[in-house]
N, C-alpha and C positions, 0 to 999 in steps of 0.2 A: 190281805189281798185287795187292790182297787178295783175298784167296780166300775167298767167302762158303757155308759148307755150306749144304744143303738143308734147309730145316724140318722136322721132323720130331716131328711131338706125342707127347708120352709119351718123348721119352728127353732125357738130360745133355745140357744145352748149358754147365750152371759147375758146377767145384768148389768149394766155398765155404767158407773156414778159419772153423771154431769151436774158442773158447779151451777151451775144457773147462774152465768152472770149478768143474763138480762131475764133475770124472772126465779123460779123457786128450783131447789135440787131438784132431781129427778131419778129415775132407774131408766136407764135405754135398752130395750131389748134388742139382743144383734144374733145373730145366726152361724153357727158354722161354717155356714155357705158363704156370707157376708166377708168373714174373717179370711177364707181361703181364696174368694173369690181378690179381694185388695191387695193379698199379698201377694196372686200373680201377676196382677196390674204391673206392680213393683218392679216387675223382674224388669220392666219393657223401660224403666225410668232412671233405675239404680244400675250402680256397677260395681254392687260388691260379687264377686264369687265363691263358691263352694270353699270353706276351708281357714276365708278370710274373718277375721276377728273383730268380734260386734261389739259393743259398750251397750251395755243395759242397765241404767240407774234410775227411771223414771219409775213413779207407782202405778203398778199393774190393775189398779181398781179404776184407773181412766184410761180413756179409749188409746191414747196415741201411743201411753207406754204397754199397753197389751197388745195389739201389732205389733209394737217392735221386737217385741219379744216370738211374736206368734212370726213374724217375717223371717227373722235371722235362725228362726227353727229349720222354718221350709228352707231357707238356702241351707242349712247344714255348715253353717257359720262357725264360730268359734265364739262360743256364748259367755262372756264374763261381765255377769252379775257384779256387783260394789255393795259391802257394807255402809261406805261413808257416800250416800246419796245429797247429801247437800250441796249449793255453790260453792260456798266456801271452801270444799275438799275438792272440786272436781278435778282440777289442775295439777291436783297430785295426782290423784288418782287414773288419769285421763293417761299423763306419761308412765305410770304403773303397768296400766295395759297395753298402750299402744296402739290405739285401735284402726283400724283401715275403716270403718264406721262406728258413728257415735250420735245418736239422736237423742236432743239434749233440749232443753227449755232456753231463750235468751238470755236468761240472767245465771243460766251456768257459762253460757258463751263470754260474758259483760265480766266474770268475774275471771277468766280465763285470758281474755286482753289484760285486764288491768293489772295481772298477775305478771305477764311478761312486760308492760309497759313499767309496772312501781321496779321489779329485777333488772331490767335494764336502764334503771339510774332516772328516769325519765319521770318526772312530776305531774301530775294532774294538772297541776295549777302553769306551769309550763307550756303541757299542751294547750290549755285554754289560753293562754300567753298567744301561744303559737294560732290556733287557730283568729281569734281578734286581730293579729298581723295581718294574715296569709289568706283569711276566707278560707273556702269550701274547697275548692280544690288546689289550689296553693299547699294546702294545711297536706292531702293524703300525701302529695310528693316530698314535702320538708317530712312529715311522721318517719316515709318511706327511708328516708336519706339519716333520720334521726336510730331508729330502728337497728339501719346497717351499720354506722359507725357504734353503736352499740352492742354490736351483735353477742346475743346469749348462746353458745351450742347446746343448752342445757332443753332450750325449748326447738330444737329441732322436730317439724313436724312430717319428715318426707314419707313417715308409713303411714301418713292420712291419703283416703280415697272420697269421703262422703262424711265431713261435715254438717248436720243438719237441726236446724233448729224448729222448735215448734210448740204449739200446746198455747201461743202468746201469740200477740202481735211485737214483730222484729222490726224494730226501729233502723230507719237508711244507714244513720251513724254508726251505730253499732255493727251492722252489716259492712258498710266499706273497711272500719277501722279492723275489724275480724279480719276480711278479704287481704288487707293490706298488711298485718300480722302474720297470716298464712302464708303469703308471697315471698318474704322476705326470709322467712322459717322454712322451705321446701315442698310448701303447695300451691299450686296459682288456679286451683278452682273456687277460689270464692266459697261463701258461706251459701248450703242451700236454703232454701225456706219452703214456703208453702200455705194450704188454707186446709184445715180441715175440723171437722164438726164428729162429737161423737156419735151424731145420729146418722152416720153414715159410714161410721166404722173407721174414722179420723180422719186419712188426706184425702184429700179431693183433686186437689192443684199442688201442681210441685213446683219451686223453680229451681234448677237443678246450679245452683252459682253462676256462674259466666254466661254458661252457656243461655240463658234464657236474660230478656230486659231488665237492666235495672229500674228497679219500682212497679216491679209486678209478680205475682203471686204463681207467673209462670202457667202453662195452660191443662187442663183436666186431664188427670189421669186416664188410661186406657179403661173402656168399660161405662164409664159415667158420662151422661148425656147433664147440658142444662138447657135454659133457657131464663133467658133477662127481661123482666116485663115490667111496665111502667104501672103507675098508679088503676090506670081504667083498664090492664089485665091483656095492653097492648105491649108485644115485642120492641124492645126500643132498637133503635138504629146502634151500629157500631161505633163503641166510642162514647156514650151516653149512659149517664148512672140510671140504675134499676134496680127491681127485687128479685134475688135469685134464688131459683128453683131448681133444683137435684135432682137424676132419677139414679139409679145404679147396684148392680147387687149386693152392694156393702148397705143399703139403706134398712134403716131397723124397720123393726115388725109392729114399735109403737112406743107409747109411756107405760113402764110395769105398773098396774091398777090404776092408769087415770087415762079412760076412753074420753075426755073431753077434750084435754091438751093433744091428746094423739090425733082426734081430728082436726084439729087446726094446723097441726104440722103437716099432715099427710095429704094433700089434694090432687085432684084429677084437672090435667090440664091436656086435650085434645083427648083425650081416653087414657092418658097417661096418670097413674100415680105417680108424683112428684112430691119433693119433701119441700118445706117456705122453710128459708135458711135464716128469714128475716136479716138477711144483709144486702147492705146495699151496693152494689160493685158495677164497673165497667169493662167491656173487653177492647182490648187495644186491635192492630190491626193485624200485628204479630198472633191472635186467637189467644192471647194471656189474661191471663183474670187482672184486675187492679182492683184493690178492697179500696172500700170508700168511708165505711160506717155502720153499725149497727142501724138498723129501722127504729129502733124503739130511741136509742141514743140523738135521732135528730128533731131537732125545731126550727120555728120562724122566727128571724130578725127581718120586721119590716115586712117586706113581701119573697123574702130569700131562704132557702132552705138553710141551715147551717148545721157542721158534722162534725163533731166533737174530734173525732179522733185526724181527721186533717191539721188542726192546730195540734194537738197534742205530738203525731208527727214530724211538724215542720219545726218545731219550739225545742226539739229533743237534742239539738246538737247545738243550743247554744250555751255557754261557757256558763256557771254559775245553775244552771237547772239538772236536777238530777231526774225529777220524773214529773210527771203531766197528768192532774183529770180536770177536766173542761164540763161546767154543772150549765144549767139554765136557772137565770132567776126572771121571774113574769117580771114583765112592763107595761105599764098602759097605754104608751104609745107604739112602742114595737115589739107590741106580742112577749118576747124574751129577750133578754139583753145574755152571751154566754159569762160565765165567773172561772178565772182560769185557779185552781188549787197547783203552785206550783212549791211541791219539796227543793229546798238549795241544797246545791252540793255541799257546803259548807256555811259554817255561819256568821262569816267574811264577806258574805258576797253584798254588795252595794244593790239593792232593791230596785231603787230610783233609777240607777244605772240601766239595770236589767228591764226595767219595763221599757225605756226609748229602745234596748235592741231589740225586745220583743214584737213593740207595737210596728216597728219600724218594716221587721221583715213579713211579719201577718199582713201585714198594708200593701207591699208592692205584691206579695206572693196569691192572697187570699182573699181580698178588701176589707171594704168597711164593714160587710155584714157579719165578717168574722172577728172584729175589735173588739177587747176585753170592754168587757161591762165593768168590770169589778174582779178584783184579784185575792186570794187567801193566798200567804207565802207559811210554809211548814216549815219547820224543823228538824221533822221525822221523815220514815218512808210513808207514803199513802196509803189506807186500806187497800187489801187484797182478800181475794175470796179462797177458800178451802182449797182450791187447785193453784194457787200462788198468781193469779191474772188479777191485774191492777182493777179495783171496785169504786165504780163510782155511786153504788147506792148508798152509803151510809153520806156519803158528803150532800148528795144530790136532798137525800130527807133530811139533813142538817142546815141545808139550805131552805126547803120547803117551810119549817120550823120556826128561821129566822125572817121570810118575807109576812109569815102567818102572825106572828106578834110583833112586828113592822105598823105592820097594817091597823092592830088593834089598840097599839099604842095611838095612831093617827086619829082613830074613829074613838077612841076614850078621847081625844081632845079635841 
């Protein structure tokens, strides 16, 4: 027989593994209340209803896939679990179920495009063909056009309602190329996204596809309050990068046994407990969040702030790059020069080539204070941390390593 505790508002009913990937694992304490309180949020943002069939293949030991599971309970959903939780399967699996909702990680999305793009006769190497032609927007209309005369009925998506991806940062590229896959297949809401942290119980910001700007994170769910403050603790103007602060009844109770980290996260801002999300982001004028960059993630070139993940980003959709971490190595004259780690899509791809299209669009798009220092080109995928999100610590101390016996090589001679 199960043994059901008593409710009890205001304390841990879960532990909740976060990867630490700007700093050490952790245990997040979160609340019943917390759990129940998000998932009505939900109701006011989502459109799935009563009855309607959920996809749940995410692991329930982090925050975003226990909502999902705890969400599609409270609508009374149509709950189908998956054995075969990897990218690799999802595609099957995905038209197995059918689902009217599906919250999914990017890289089940990435593998799910590339599945109906390789079946529909269409080349990787093609598309980058194509897009080198046609640029950025040239490229979605010829895909589109490419797509239709192709057309597979195998991947017909018209019992999709809610798309969504999360747990990662969603690249524009893959977001359009999804959007424009879905359109041509029987859905034209676009891929959702969003921003959310496990120490608040996962989302925070939805963007619900179309319906919200592209390249924004879309604006705070119902319930949660923020606030964006500059370095000296002042509210920045609209429109202007800051650190942003959380308050909301999803927010945890603290770190399980480490009261020191928990007070750093937790602060009082006007009499407010508020949680430091330590990210950096802007609100546009539409009230949508736009993420900018971790805090810990940024340094000085020169007298310039510079944000790993804006290069990382902007670099993500050119032909030849499969994925992006962006290190700092010290410089004497300007502080940091950034070191771009970039994996090729294959091992065809002309390097030389690749850096004038790279340096060329960082330049007009980002400037100079964002020009590669220095480049490591991979072979493989890049380290990722236990929750599968792209790691830049082990490159960043393989870097630290290599400036550190640089230097002692110089000073022996």
């Amino acid at each position: 027989q199960p043994v059901f505790p008593k409710y009890t508002p205001g304390t841990t009913s879960n532990i909740v593994f976060t990867g630490g990937s700007s700093g050490t694992h952790k245990g997040v304490e979160l609340s019943s209340n917390g759990f129940n309180a998000v998932a009505q949020s939900l109701d006011h943002v989502t459109n799935l209803k009563t009855g309607d069939i959920f996809m749940g293949n995410l692991p329930y030991f982090i925050a975003f896939g226990k909502l999902s599971l705890h969400y599609a309970l409270c609508k009374n959903a149509n709950l189908n679990l998956t054995i075969k939780a990897l990218p690799q399967d999802f595609t099957e699996e995905f038209y197995r179920i059918k689902p009217q909702g599906a919250f999914e990680g990017p890289i089940h999305w990435e593998r799910f495009v590339k599945s109906v793009i390789e079946e529909s006769k269409l080349s990787m190497g093609k598309l980058n063909e194509m897009l080198d032609k046609y640029g950025d927007e040239e490229y979605e209309s010829v895909l589109k056009k490419e797509l239709i005369d192709h057309y597979n009925p195998k991947f017909n998506v018209d019992f999709l309602k809610m798309p969504v991806s999360g747990g990662e940062q969603l690249v524009n590229f893959l977001e359009k190329t999804a959007g424009i896959v879905f359109d041509v297949y029987g859905f034209n809401g676009g891929l959702w996204n969003g921003i959310g942290m496990t120490e608040m119980t996962a989302p925070v910001a939805v963007k619900r596809g179309i319906l919200n700007s592209e390249g924004s994170l879309g604006p705070l769910i119902p319930y949660n309050e923020c606030t964006i403050l500059d370095n000296d603790g002042k509210e920045v103007p609209k429109g202007e990068p800051g650190l942003l602060y959380l308050s909301g009844p999803g927010m945890m109770l603290g770190y399980y046994g480490n009261p020191e980290e928990t007070k750093k996260a937790i602060v009082e801002i006007d009499g407010k407990k508020m949680l430091n999300t330590d990210d950096i982001v802007r609100m546009n004028e539409q009230g949508e969040l736009i993420f900018v960059d971790r805090r810990k993630r940024s340094f000085v070139v020169g007298v310039n702030n510079v944000y790993p993940q804006r290069i990382e980003t902007l670099i993500s959709d050119i032909p030849g790059v499969f994925e992006t971490i962006v290190t700092k190595v010290k410089d004497e004259e300007k502080q940091f020069l950034p070191k771009y780690h970039i994996a090729l899509s294959d091992a065809t791809v002309d390097t030389d080539e690749l850096k004038m299209r790279i340096e060329k669009k960082v330049k007009e798009n980002l400037g100079d204070s964002y020009m590669p220092g220095y480049y490591e080109f991979h072979y493989e995928p890049l380290p990722r941390t236990a929750s599968n999100k792209l790691d830049p610590k082990p490159l960043q101390a393989k870097d630290d390593e290599m400036y550190k016996a640089i230097q002692k090589s110089k000073k022996n001679n």
